[in-house]
Every structure is written in structure tokens, then in C-alpha cells.
C-alpha positions as a LaTeX table, in Angstrom:
\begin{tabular}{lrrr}
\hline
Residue & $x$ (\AA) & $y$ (\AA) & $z$ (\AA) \\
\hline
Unk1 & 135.15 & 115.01 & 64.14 \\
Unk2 & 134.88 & 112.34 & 61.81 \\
Unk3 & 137.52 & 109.97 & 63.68 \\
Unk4 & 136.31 & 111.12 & 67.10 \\
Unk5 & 132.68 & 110.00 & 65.91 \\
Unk6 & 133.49 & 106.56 & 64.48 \\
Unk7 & 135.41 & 105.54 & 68.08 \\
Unk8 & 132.82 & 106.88 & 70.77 \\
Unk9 & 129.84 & 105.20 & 68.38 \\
Unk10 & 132.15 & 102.21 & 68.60 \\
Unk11 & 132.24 & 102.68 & 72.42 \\
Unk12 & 129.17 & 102.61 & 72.91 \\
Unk13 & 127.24 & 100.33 & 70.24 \\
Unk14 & 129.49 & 97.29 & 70.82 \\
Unk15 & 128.48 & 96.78 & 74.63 \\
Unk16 & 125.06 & 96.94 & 73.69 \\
Unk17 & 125.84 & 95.01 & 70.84 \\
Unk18 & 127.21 & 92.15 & 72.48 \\
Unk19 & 125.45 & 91.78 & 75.21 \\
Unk20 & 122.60 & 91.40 & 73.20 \\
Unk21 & 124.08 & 88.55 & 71.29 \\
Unk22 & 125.43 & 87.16 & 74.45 \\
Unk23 & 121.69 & 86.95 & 75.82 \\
Unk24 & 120.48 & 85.96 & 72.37 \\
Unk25 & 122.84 & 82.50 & 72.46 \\
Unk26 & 122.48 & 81.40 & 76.34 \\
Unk27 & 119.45 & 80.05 & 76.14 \\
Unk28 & 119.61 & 77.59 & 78.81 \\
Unk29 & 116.47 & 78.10 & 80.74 \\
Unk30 & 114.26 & 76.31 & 78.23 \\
Unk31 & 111.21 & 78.45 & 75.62 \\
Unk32 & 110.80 & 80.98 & 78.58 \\
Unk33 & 114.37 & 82.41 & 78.31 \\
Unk34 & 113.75 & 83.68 & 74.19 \\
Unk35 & 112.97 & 86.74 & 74.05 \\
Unk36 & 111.00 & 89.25 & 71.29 \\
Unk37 & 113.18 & 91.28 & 69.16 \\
Unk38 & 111.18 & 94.23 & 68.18 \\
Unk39 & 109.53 & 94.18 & 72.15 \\
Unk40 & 112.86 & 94.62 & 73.07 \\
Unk41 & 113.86 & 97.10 & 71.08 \\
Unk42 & 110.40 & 99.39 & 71.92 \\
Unk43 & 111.56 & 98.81 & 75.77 \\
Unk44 & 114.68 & 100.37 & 74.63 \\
Unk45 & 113.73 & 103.04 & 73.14 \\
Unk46 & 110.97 & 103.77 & 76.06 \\
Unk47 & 113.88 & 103.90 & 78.33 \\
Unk48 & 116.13 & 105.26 & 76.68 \\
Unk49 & 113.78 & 108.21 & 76.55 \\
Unk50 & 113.01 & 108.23 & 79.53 \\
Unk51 & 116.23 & 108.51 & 80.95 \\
Unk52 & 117.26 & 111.66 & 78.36 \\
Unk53 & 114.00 & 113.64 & 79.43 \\
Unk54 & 115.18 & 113.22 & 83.03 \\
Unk55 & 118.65 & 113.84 & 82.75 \\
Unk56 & 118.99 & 116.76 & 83.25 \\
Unk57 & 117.52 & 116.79 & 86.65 \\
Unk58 & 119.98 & 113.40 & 87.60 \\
Unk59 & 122.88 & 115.42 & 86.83 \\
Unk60 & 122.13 & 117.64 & 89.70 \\
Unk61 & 121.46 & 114.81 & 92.75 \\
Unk62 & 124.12 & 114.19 & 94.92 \\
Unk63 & 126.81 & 116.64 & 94.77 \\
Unk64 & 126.03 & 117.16 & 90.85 \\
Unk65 & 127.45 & 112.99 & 90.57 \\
Unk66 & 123.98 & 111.89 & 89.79 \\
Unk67 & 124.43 & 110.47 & 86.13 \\
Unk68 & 128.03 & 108.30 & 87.65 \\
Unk69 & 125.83 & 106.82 & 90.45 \\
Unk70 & 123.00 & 106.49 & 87.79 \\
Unk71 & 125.46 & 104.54 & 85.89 \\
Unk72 & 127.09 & 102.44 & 88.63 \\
Unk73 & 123.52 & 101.90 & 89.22 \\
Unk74 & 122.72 & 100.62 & 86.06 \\
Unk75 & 126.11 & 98.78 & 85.63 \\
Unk76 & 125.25 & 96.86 & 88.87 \\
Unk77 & 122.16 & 96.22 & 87.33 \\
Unk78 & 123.22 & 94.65 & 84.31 \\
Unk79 & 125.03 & 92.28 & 86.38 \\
Unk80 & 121.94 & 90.96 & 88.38 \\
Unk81 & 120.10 & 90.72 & 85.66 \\
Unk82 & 122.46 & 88.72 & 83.80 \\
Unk83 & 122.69 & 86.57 & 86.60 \\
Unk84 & 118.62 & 86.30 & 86.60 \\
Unk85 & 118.37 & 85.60 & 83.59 \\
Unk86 & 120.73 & 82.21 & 84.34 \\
Unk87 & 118.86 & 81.26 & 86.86 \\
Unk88 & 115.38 & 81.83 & 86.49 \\
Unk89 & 112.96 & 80.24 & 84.51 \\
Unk90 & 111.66 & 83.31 & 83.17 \\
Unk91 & 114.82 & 84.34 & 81.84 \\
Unk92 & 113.26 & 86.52 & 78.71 \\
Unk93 & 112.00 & 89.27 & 81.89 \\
Unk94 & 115.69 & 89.71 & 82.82 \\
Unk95 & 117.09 & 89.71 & 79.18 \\
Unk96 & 115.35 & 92.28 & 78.30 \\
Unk97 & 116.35 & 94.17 & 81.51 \\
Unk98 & 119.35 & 93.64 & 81.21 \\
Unk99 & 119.59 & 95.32 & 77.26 \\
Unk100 & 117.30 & 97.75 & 78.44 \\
Unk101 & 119.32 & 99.07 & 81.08 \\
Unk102 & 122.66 & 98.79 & 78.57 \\
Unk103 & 120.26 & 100.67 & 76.30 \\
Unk104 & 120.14 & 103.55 & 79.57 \\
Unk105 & 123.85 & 103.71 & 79.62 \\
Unk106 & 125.65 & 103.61 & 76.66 \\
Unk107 & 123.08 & 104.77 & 73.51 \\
Unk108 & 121.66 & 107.86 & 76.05 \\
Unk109 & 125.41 & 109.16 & 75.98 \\
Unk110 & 125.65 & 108.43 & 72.31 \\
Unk111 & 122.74 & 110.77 & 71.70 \\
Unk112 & 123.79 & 113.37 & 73.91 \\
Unk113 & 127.48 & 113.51 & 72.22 \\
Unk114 & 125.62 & 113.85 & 69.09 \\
Unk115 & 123.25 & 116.49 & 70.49 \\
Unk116 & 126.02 & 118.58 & 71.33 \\
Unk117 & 127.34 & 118.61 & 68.49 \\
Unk118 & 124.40 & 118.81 & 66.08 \\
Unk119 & 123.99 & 121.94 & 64.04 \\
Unk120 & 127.68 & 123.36 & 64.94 \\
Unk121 & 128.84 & 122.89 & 60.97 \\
Unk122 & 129.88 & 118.99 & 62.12 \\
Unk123 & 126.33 & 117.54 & 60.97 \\
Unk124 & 128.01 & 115.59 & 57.76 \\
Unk125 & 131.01 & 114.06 & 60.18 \\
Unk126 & 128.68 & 113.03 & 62.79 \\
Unk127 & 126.62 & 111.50 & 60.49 \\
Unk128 & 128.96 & 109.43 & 58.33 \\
Unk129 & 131.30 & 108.24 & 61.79 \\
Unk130 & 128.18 & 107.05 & 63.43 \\
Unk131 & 127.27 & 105.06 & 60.14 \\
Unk132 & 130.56 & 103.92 & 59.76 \\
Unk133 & 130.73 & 102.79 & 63.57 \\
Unk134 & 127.40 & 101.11 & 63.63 \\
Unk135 & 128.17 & 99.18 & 60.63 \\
Unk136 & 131.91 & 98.10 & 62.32 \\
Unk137 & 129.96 & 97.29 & 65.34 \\
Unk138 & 126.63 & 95.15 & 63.42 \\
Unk139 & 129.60 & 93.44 & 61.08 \\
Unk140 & 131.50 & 92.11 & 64.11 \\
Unk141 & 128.42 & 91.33 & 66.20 \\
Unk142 & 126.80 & 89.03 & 62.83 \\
Unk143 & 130.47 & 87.10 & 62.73 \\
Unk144 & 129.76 & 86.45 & 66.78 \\
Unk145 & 126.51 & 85.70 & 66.45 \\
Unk146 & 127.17 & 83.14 & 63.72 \\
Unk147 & 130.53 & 81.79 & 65.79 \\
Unk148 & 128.66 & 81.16 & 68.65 \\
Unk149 & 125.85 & 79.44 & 66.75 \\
Unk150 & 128.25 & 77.00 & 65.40 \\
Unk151 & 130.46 & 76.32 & 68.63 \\
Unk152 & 125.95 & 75.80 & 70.30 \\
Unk153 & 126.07 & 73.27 & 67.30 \\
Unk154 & 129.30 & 71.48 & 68.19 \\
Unk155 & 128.31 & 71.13 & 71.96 \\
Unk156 & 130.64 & 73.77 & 72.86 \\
Unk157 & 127.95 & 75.67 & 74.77 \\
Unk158 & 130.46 & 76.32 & 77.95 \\
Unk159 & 132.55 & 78.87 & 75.56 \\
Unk160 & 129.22 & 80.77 & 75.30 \\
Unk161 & 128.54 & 80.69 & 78.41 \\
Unk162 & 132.05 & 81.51 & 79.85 \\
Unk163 & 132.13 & 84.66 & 76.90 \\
Unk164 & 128.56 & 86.06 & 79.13 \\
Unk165 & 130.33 & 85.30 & 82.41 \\
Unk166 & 133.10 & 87.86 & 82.18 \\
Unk167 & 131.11 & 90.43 & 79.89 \\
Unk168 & 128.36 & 90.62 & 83.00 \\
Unk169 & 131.96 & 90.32 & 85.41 \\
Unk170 & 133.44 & 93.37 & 83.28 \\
Unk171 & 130.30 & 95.66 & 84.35 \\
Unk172 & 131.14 & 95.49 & 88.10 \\
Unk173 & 134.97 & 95.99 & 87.82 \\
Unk174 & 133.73 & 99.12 & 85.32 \\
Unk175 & 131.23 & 100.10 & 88.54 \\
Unk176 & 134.13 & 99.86 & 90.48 \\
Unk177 & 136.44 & 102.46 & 88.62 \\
Unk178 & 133.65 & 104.78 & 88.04 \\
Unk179 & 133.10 & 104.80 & 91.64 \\
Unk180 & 136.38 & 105.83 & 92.54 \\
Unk181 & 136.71 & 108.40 & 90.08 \\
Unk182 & 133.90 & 110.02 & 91.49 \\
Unk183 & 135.67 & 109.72 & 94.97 \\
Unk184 & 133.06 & 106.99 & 96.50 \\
Unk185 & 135.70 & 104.45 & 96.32 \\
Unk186 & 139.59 & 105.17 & 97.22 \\
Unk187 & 141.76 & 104.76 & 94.20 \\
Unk188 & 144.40 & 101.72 & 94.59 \\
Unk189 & 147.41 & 101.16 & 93.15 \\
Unk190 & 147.80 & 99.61 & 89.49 \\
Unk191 & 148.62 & 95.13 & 89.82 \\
Unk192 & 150.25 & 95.65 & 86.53 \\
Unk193 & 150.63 & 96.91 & 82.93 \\
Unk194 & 150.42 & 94.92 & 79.57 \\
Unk195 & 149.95 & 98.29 & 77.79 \\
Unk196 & 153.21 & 96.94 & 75.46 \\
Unk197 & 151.50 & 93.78 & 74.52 \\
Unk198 & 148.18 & 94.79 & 73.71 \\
Unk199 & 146.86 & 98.43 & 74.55 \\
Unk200 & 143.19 & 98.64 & 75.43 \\
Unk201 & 142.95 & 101.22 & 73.22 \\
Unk202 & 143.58 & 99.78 & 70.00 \\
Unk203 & 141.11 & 98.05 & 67.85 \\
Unk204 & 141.90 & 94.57 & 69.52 \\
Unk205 & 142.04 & 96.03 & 72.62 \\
Unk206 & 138.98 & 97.78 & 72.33 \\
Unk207 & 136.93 & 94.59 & 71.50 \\
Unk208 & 138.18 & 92.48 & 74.20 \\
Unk209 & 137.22 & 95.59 & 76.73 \\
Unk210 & 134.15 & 95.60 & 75.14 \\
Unk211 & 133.88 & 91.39 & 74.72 \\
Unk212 & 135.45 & 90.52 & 77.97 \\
Unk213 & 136.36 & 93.33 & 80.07 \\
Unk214 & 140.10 & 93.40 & 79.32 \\
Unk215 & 142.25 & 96.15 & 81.27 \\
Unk216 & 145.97 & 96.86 & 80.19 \\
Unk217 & 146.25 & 98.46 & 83.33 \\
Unk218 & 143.69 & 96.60 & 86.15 \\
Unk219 & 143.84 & 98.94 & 89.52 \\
Unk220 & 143.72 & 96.61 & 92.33 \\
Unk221 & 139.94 & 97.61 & 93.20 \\
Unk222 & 139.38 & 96.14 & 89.55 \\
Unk223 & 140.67 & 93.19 & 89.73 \\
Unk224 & 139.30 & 92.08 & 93.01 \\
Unk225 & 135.47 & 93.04 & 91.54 \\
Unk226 & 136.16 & 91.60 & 88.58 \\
Unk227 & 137.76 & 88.08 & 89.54 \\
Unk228 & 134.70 & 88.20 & 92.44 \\
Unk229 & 132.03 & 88.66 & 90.21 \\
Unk230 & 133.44 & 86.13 & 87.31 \\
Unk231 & 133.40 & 83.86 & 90.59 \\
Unk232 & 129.95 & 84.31 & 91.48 \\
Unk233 & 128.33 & 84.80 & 87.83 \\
Unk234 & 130.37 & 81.00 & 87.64 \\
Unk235 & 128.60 & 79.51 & 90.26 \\
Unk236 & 125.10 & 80.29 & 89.20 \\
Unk237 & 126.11 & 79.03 & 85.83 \\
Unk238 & 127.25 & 75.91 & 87.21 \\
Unk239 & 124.54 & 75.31 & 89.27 \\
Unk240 & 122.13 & 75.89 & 86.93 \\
Unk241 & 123.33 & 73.72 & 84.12 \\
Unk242 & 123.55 & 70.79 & 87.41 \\
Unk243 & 119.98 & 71.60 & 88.37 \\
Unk244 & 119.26 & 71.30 & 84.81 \\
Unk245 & 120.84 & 67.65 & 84.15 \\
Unk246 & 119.53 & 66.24 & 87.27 \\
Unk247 & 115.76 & 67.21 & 85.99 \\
Unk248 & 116.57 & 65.57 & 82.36 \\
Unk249 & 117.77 & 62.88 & 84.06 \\
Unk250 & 114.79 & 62.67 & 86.35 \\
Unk251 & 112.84 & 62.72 & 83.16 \\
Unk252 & 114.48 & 59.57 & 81.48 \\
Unk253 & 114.38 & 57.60 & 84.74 \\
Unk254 & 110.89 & 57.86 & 84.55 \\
Unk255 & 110.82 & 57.12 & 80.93 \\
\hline
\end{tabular}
């Protein structure tokens, strides 16, 4: 119970985890893009909420697939808000959208694993693996905030910004495979498998799933959502960081 706690709070604190510091070091749309720390975290926790009280009910829509949909749904979301939060100038809305809705997916099944359990003489285990997997996932998330800080520092801004672009790219290829295990999507056939390299499911593995969306074993569906996505979530970058040059250098012309 222990071990089993320690990986699923792994699972699913480091998406939220990262995304968060993701958001927290692309600031690129100027004062309007920073967002509030403890406002966030109360819009979490509001949704999060929300979504448990009503879960039940979800479960039951659509052929009893309602919480997969719910999460392509919110997946999907993620994504547009990332890419929102690029190119608007009141990026800090779709931040916090964006974590909120990460909030939805991942902590809400974190609480109902422990809820499950709770009470069934696995209290101490539970307890213990989720502190032990928080503070794995707040330790590695401190040494990426502070990384990224310094690469902002050095002018290496684009290596931020290319770490967001396939984390967001990673939630539609994840919507994708969700989708077709719940039959809304046909399966395809597997491109390839690194599985003897690096497995996806060992410690590496599972931060570079979480970081960037790695797949030892990319279905064909995947890789086509993913490599479209990174493509688009690209462009908006690029355009922004154009449209945001040409007004600087607007601003020095007439200067």
C-alpha cells in the first residue's frame, strides 16, 4: 500500500506540479500574465470540490463513460488554455484555468484513491506514501523552478517555452488514448517501441511523461495528436514572441 501510494501521488502531483511551474516561468504577455498564488490555489480547491460532489452523477452520463469524456474534456481544455494564455494579454485568466482544470483531473482522483481506501487498516501507508510523493514531486518541481529561472536569466527563454509547448502537446495525445480506450476513437497500431532504452515507467520515464509527454510505445493516433498539437501550440508561440518584437521595436522607433 505504501509503494502503490507513493507512485499514484507521484502520478498525479507532478502534472499539476509542473504545469504550474511551466505557467509560473512563461511570462511573456507582460504584468497581466502573473498570476496570484493563494487565488489560485482557492480556485482549486473550489473546483476541485466541485467536481467530487458531482461525481458521482458524471459517472453515470453517457453509457456510464462520463468521468473519461469529463477528462478528455478537461485535457482538451488544458490545451486551449495554455494556448490562451500565450496569446492573450490577459494571460493570468487562462493560467489559472488552465491549473484549475489540472486541479479537476488529477488531485480529484488522488482523493478518491485515498477515499477508498481510508479507514480499511491502510490509514498509516496512505498517509506516509502521499507525504513521501508530494515531497518527491515539490523537491523536483523547486530544482525546475530554479533551472528555468536561471536559463530566463541567460536569455534562454525559448527552452522554457519549448518545455510548455510539448507538456500542453502531451494533454491532447493523452485525450487521444483515453478516447480510444473508451471506444470513441479506433485503436491504431503501435509506430514503435523504445521500452529497452528507457521504459515510461521508471522514475526517468515517469518524469519525462509527466515533463514532456514521452511514450515508450506512441500508438499511431498519439503521435499524429501529439506532433499536431506541438505544431500548433509552436505557432502561437512564435507569433506571439514576433508580435511582441515588432511592438518593442515600434516603441524605440518612436523613442
Amino acid at each position: 500500500m505504501l509503494l502503490n501510494t507513493v507512485i499514484i501521488s507521484l502520478n498525479q502531483f507532478l502534472p499539476l506540479a509542473l504545469l504550474w511551474v511551466l505557467l509560473l516561468q512563461c511570462d511573456i504577455g507582460g504584468s497581466q500574465s502573473k498570476i496570484s498564488v493563494w487565488l489560485t490555489v482557492l480556485y482549486c480547491t473550489v473546483a476541485c470540490t466541485l467536481f467530487l460532489a458531482a461525481a458521482g452523477a458524471i459517472s453515470q452520463w453517457f453509457d456510464y463513460r462520463g468521468l473519461e469524456i469529463s477528462k478528455i474534456l478537461m485535457l482538451v481544455g488544458i490545451y486551449i488554455c495554455v494556448l490562451g494564455a500565450i496569446a492573450s494579454a490577459y494571460g493570468s485568466r487562462y493560467k489559472v484555468a488552465a491549473i484549475a482544470l489540472a486541479s479537476m483531473l488529477y488531485l480529484s482522483h488522488f482523493v478518491m484513491y485515498l477515499s477508498s481506501y481510508w479507514g480499511q487498516d491502510a490509514t498509516q501507508g496512505l498517509l506516509i506514501g502521499s507525504v513521501l510523493g508530494l515531497g518527491i514531486c515539490l523537491s523536483f518541481c523547486t530544482l525546475l523552478y530554479f533551472t528555468l529561472t536561471w536559463f530566463r536569466a541567460n536569455h534562454a527563454v525559448s527552452l522554457v517555452l519549448a518545455l510548455l509547448a510539448f507538456h500542453s502537446a502531451s494533454k491532447i495525445a493523452n485525450a487521444v488514448d483515453l478516447a480510444a480506450q473508451i471506444d470513441l476513437l479506433p485503436s491504431s497500431e503501435t509506430v514503435f517501441d523504445v521500452r529497452g532504452w528507457l521504459d515510461e515507467h521508471g522514475i526517468v520515464g515517469r518524469i519525462l511523461k509527466s515533463l514532456v509527454g514521452y511514450e515508450a510505445t506512441p500508438s499511431l493516433a498519439n503521435l499524429i495528436a501529439f506532433l499536431t498539437s506541438l505544431f500548433l501550440v509552436a505557432v502561437v508561440m512564435f507569433w506571439h514572441v514576433e508580435k511582441n518584437t515588432q511592438g518593442v521595436l515600434k516603441e524605440l522607433k518612436h523613442d
